[in-house]
N, C-alpha and C positions, 0 to 999 in steps of 0.2 A: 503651316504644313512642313515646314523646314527643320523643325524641332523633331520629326520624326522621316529617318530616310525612306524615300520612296521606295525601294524595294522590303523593305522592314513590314509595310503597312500589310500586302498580300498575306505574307503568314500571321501576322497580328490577329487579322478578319479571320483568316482561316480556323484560328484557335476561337476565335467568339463562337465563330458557327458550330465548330467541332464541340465545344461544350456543351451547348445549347442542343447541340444533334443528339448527345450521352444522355442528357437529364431526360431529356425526348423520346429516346428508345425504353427509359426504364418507366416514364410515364406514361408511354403508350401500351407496353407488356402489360402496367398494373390495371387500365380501364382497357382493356381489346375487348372484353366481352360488352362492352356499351359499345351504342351505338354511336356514328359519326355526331350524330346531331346534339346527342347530351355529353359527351366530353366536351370537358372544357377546355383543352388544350390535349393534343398530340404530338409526333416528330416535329412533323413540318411546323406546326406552330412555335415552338420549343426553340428547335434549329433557327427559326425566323426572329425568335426574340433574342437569343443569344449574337446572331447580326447585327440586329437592330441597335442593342447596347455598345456594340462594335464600332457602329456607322456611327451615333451621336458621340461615341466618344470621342472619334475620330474629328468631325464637326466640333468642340469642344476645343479641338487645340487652335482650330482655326476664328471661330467665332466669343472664343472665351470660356472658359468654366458653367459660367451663368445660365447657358443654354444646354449645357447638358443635367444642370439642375431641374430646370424647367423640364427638360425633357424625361426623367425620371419621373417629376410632380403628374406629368401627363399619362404617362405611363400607368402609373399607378392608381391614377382615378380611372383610369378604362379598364385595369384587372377587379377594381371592386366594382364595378357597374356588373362587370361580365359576373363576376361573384355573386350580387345582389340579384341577379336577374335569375342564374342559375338554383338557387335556392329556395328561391317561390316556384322553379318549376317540379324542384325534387328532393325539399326541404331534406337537403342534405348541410349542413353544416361547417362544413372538414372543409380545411383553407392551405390544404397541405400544396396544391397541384397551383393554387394563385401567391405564395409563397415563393414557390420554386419557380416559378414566368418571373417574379421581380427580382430573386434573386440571380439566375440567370442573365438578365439584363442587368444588372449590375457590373457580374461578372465577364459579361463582356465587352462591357466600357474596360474593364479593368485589364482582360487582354489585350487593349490597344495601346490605354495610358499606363499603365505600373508593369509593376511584375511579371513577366508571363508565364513564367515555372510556378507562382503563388497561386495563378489564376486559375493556371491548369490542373493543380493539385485542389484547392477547391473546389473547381467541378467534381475531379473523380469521389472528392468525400462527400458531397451534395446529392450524387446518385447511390454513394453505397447506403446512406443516411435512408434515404426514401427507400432504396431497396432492402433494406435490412427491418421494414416497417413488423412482418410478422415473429421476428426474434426478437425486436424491444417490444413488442407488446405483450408476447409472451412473457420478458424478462421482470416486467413489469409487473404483470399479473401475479408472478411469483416472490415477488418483493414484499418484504417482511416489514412494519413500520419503522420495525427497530435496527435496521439494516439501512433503511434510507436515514433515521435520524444518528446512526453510529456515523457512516459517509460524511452527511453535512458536517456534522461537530469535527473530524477530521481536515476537514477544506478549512469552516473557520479557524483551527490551530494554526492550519501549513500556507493557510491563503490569503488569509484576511492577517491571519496575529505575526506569525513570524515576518514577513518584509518591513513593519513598522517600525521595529525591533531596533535599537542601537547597536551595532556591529564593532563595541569597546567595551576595554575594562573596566569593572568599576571596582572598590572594595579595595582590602590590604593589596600592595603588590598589584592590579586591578587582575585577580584572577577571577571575578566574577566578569563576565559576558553576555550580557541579557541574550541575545540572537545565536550563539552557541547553544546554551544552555537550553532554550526553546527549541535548537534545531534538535537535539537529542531529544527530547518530548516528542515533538514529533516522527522523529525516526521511531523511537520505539512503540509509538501509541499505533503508526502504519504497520509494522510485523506484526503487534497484535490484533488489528484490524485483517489484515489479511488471514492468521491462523484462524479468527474469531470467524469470518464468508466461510473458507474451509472447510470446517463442521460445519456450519450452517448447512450447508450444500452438501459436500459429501455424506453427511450424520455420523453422528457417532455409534450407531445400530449398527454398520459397517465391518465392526469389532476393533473390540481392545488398541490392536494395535495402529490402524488410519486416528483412531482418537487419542490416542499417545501424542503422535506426531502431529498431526494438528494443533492439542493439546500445550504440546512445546513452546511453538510458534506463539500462543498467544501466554499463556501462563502456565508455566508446570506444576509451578507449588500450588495452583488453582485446581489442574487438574487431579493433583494427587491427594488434595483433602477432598475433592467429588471422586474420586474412585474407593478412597477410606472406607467414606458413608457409603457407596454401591458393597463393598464389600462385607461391611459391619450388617448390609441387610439381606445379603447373599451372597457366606460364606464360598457355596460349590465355586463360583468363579475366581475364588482368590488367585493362583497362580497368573488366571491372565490378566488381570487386575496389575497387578506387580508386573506384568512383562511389559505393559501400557507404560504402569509411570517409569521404568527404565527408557524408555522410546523416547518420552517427552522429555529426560536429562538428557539421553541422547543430541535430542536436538536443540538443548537452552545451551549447553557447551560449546555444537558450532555456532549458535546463532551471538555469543559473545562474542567468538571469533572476529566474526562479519562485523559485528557493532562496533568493538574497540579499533577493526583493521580501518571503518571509514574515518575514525579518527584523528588515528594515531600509528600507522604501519611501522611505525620503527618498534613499535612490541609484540610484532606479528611475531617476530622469529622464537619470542621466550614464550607465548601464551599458546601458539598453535600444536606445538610439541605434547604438552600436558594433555591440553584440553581437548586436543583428538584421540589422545589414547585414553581417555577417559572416557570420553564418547564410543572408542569401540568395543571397549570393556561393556559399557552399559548396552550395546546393542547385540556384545554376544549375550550378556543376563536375559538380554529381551527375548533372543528365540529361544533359548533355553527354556525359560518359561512360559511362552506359548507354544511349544513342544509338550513337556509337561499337562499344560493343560488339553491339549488334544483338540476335538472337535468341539469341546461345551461352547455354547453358548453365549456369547459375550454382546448381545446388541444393547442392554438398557442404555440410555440415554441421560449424557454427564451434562449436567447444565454449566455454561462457564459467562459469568454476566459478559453485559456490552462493553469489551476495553478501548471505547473512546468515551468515556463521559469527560464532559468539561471538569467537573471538580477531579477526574481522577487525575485528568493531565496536568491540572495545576496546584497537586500532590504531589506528585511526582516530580514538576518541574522544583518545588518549594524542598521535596527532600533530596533532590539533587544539589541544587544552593547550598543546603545544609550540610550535604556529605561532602561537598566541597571547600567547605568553611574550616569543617571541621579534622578535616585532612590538612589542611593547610598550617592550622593552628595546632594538632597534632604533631606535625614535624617541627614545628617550632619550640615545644613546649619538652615533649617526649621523645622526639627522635624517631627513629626508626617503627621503634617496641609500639607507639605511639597510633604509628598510621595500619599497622596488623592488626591494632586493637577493632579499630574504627571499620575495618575490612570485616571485622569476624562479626561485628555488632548489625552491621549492615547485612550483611550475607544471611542473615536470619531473616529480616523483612525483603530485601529486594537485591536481586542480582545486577540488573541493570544500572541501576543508579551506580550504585559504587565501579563497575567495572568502567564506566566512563568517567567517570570523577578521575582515575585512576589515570586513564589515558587523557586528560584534560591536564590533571598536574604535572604528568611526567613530561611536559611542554612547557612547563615554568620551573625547572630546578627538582623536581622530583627524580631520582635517579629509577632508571630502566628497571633492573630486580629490584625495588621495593614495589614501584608500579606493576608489575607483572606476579611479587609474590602476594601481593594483596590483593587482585583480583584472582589467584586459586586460591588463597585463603577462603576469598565470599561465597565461593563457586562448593568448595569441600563444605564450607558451614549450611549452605543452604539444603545439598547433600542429606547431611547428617539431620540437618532437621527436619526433610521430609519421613525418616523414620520415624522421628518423634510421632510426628503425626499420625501415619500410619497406626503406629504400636498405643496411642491414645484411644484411637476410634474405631478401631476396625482388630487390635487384639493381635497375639502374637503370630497366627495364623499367617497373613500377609507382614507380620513386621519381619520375620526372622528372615523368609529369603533374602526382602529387602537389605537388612542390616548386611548379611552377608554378602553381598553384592554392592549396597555402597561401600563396604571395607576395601571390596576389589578395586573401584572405581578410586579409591582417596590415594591406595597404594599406586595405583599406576599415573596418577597424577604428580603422586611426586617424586616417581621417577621420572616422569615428562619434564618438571621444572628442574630437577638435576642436568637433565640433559640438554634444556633449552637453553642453560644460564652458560651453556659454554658458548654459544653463538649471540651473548648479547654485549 
């Protein structure tokens, strides 16, 4: 009993009960319309167990651990007795209400013996949990399969694969980092996880421009060969087509920002200068041409696949390696001229990979404006070959304001990097 002060224990109990009182009101609010006799548990029950776990835990310091095991084991065969018995009377099934009696009792052993801020913050998430029953059900019910299985393949990158990860270098110089290199996989596979829920939920019906931005977040140049094809098969929405895919450069420029700054913030000062004037240049194109297009109607519906597939992330992770290899070996072999190249080559398939690679090397001997001028090099290349696209598939119709508008956006970009090389 000495192991915990006598005046300590009062409040201790008091939190047992107080928990137990919480799960109690919201399990009573949920059965009030049954009757005393077929609930299986209310307040007072509730508030009594939540004691109860209290009391034994409390008995537990005095008579040993062993008895408050036991007294759990007891416990727990009287809530599935009371279970078993209830279910032949109202062959109801749901084990929600003998779940939360045990957990309860747990929880308030655990307000006397451990933590009691841990204790008490598990109560209150125990009751929102149970309270929040008709919004997960719902949330549930509207759950996509490919939305549960996009989630899962995300956990297993970021939960199961990255902590196993060796957190060193391997390779020339060891600028290969298996757990870096993963952790940007996974950062990036989550923004596009996120933009990819986004549409999902919000839809892309919404118009052009919520699907731009959306669009952004998970892949622009995804978006902008699915707005081609919407537009190669109806022309009339061209302009807000093009106001869309300016929205979603819009937002792949700050979303670099964000990506290179959790990196590597000493290239915040040279990147964010360009690539936000570049971003507001495209977001005056964007009203412009949803001005332009006026009221039409813009709701069809862009498909942009699932961007957490396992092979995509460990594509990406393998052509990060690669554009990291190959930057490395680039300035060794070519200099400068070398690693611009490998910026412009990349900038054509992938923005992310290389803007990080970029902020990875300029950590090992890579100087600040080469790092900084080769990811607006990937950023203008990738630009320019969204027109390409455009003007392949969908005709000059949509390519030309494009064109003219990525002109604006490359021009103001480097005067951004003019102006950002003075602060680097």
């Amino acid at each position: 009993m000495s192991e915990i002060a006598a005046y300590d224990m009062a409040g201790r109990l008091a939190l047992a009960l107080g928990i137990g009182l919480l799960v109690g009101i919201e399990r009573g609010l949920h059965t009030r319309n049954q009757s005393g006799g077929i609930r299986v548990a209310g307040v007072r029950t509730f508030a009594l167990t939540g004691l109860l776990g209290g009391v034994w835990g409390l008995l537990g310091v005095v008579l040993g651990d062993v008895v408050l095991g036991i007294a759990f084991l007891g416990f727990t065969a009287f809530v599935l007795s009371v279970y078993r018995s209830s279910t032949k009377k109202e062959a109801d099934f749901g084990m929600t209400s003998e779940v939360a009696a045990l957990l309860v009792f747990t929880l308030g052993a655990m307000a006397v013996r451990g933590d009691m801020a841990l204790a008490a913050g598990a109560g209150v998430v125990t009751a929102a949990l149970l309270d929040a029953k008709l919004y997960l059900h719902k949330w549930v019910a509207h759950l996509k399969d490919l939305e549960l299985d996009a989630a899962l393949k995300l956990l297993v990158i970021s939960v199961v694969v990255l902590p196993v990860l060796p957190n060193k270098g391997f390779g020339p110089d060891e600028i290969l980092n298996p757990f870096k290199l993963w952790w940007m996989v996974v950062l990036v596979a989550g923004l596009s996880f996120m933009g990819y829920i986004a549409m999902q939920k919000v839809g892309a019906r919404v118009g052009g421009l919520l699907t731009g931005i959306f669009g952004g977040l998970a892949s622009s140049t995804a978006l902008t060969l699915g707005f081609a094809r919407l537009g190669h098969k109806t022309p009339s929405v061209a302009s807000a087509l093009v106001g869309g895919i300016a929205a979603s450069s819009a937002v792949m420029y700050v979303r670099v920002i964000v990506v290179v700054g959790i990196f590597n913030q000493s290239l915040l000062s040279g990147i964010t200068v360009p690539l936000i004037l570049m971003a507001v240049v495209s977001v005056i194109g964007s009203l412009v041409m949803f001005k332009i297009a006026g009221k039409k109607d813009t709701t069809a519906t862009i498909e942009i696949s699932n961007p957490c597939d396992i092979s995509s992330a460990l594509k990406f992770g393998l052509l990060l390696g690669v554009i990291v290899l190959a930057v490395y070996y680039a300035r060794q072999w070519l200099g400068d001229t070398g690693v611009y190249a490998i910026a412009a080559l990349s900038g054509i398939v992938d923005v992310d990979a290389i803007s990080l690679s970029m902020a990875e090397q300029s950590m090992h001997g890579l100087s600040s404006q080469i790092a900084i001028g080769g990811i607006i090099i990937a950023v203008a290349v990738n630009t320019v070959i969204k027109v390409v696209f455009v003007a392949s598939i969908a005709g000059k119709k949509m390519a030309l304001p494009l064109a003219l508008m990525s002109a604006a956006v490359i021009l103001a970009g480097g005067i951004g990097l003019m102006l950002g090389n003075m602060y680097v």
